[in-house]
C-alpha positions, 0 to 999 in steps of 0.5 A: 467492442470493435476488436478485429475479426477473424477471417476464413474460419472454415470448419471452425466457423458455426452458424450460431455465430449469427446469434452474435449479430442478432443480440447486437439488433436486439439492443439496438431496439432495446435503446430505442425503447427509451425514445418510443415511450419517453419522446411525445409524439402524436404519431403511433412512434416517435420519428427524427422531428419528435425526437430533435424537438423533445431534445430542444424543449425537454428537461435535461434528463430526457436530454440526457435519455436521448443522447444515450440512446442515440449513442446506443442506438448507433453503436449497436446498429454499427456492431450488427452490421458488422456482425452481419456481413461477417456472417455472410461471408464466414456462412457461406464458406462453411457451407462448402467445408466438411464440417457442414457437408458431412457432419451438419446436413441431414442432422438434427444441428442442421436447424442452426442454419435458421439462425441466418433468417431469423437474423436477416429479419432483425436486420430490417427492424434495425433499418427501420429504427434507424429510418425513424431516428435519424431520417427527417421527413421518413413519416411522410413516405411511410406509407410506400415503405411498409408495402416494401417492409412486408415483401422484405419480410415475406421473402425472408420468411420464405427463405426460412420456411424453405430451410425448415421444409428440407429438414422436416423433409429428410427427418421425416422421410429420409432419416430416423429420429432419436428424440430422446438424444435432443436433450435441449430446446435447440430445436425451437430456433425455427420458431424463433425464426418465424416469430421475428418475420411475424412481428416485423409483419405486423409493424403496419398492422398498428403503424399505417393509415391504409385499411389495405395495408393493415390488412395484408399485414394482420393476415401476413402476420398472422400466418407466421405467427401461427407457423411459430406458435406450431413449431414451438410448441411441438419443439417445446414438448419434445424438448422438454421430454427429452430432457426429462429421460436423458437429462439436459445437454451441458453444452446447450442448456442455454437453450432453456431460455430461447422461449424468453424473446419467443414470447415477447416477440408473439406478445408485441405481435399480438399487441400491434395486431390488437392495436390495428384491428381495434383502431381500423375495425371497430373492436373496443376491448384491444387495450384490455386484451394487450394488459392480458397478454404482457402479464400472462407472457411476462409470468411465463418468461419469469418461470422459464428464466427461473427454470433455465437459471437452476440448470445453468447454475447446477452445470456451472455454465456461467463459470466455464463459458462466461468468465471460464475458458470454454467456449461454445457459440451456443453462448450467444443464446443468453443474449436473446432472453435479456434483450427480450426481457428488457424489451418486454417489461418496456412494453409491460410497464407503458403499453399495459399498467400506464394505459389502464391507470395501474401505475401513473406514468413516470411515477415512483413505480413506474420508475421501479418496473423500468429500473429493472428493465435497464438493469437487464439491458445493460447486463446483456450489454456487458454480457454481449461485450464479453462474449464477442470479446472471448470468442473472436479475439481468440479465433483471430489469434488461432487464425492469425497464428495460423497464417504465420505457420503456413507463411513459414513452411 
């Protein structure tokens, strides 16, 4: 899992690499939902003291859960950091390489650079889950922090906005577009981008005790969260009809499942915006309202993952670059949907049927919908395992191999 990395990658380097740090965040927030719905607390999330006091009183297996997810919680967070810095390191030299110069900017692959927001902005969720896991006392300076989360937040949606803007700018005014020729879902990674910035925003919206606060953060939100929900749906259609006339790309027909963390991120933005708007401003149908939208997204997941699934097995995809010998970047784009799918039936099974009395907390159902949930967090973990283990133990061989060539001359 910690395996070398390479170094100075130059034009062999992607930005899709920072699909890599950005799956090791999301099953680093896939771990702490153990404790979120497993640890009592009276807070709206458990904190360090909740958690260390669960550990004293509680039964040996929610022990044994919190040991696991301090143990996953930490190995994660250490994987994406080091994921991340790589990124920025590598990033920033390709920036200057030909294959960015010459061969991406001014592209339709050029939106792959919004892959370094969207995971900028993960970066902050996982600073948070490690704030409220292992800080004592974190819950009683909570109040200045959201003010600095959001700014944190906006900057990065900024950032994300201003790549888009150049894109849009010379597709629409410098270059002509063959929408047929993007015969994948590629093209919603901005929406992805902009939905992590909105739900990152929304966190004070259900969290913080200040009516300010969670005012700024549900209009903050929101206007991401309408950004996203624009992009993606014109990207979806586009994409969608591309693929309909020029049939989908082998290489990049991952991208099928991009609407799978699409949508649990809008849906847990919609739940914590619901959850502020009912606990600051008097509404009374918010629990109502959260059921609806976790069972209407959690369908749209199952049919897009059945949809990418067909394409994906009819392409051999699994075969040639999960246990085969190609390699594509693009792959760390399965990552997302199983981290989000895991996330999602989290909050399904405890924020939806357990609230409104469908299914009795930590019932025999309640313990079928969560067994699911695991299984999938787990086979992404292997998934995100393996293909760290593919794709940078070869490009640290190819590096170091060509060192030794270049030390020879």
């Amino acid at each position: 899992m910690f395996h070398r990395m390479p170094r100075d990658l130059g034009n062999n380097y992607s930005p899709l690499y920072w699909l890599a740090a950005l799956g090791a965040g999301g099953l680093t927030v896939s771990f702490f939902m153990w404790l979120m719905f497993w640890v009592p607390t009276d807070g709206p999330v458990p904190v360090f003291e909740d958690i260390v006091a669960a550990f004293g009183q509680g039964a040996w297996p929610l022990q044994v859960a919190i040991i696991g997810a301090w143990a996953g919680i930490l190995a994660m967070a250490v994987l994406h950091l080091r994921l991340l810095f790589w990124n920025i390191r590598e990033y920033r030299r390709f920036l200057g390489t030909d294959a960015y110069l010459q061969n991406m900017r001014g592209t339709k692959t050029e939106v792959q650079r919004l892959a370094a927001p969207l995971t900028v902005a993960m970066s902050i969720n996982v600073g948070f889950v490690l704030g409220m896991v292992f800080m004592p006392g974190l819950w009683s300076v909570v109040e200045w922090l959201f003010p600095v989360a959001m700014v944190a937040f906006v900057l990065v949606g900024g950032w994300a906005l201003r790549m888009l803007g150049d894109f849009w700018g010379r597709a629409l005014t410098e270059t002509a577009c063959d929408c047929a020729s993007d015969n994948s879902l590629a093209q919603m990674l901005p929406a992805f981008a902009l939905s992590m910035v909105a739900v990152g925003l929304a966190a004070p919206a259900s969290m913080s005790e200040e009516p300010a606060t969670v005012g700024f953060s549900l209009v903050l939100s929101s206007f991401f969260l309408v950004a996203a929900m624009v992009t993606g749906g014109v990207m979806l259609v586009l994409g969608v009809r591309a693929m309909l006339e020029q049939q989908a790309n082998p290489v990049s027909a991952p991208s099928l499942w991009i609407v799978v963390p699409i949508l649990t991120i809008i849906g847990i933005t919609l739940v914590r915006q619901t959850h502020g708007i009912e606990a600051h401003f008097g509404a009374e149908a918010g629990g109502v309202q959260a059921l609806g939208v976790l069972t209407y997204f959690l369908a749209a997941q199952v049919a897009f993952l059945l949809l990418g699934y067909v394409v994906l097995r009819r392409f051999g995809y699994f075969r040639r670059f999960v246990f085969g010998q190609e390699r594509s970047p693009g792959s760390y784009t399965l990552v997302c949907p199983g981290v989000a799918l895991a996330v999602m039936l989290h909050f399904f099974v405890n924020v939806g049927l357990v609230q409104h009395g469908v299914v009795e907390a930590y019932g025999p159902a309640y313990w079928v919908i969560t067994a699911v949930a695991l299984i999938v967090q787990f086979a992404t973990l292997w998934l995100a395992v393996r293909l760290n283990q593919k794709h940078f133990r070869a490009l640290a061989d190819a590096a170091s191999g060509q060192s030794v060539a270049k030390s020879s001359m």
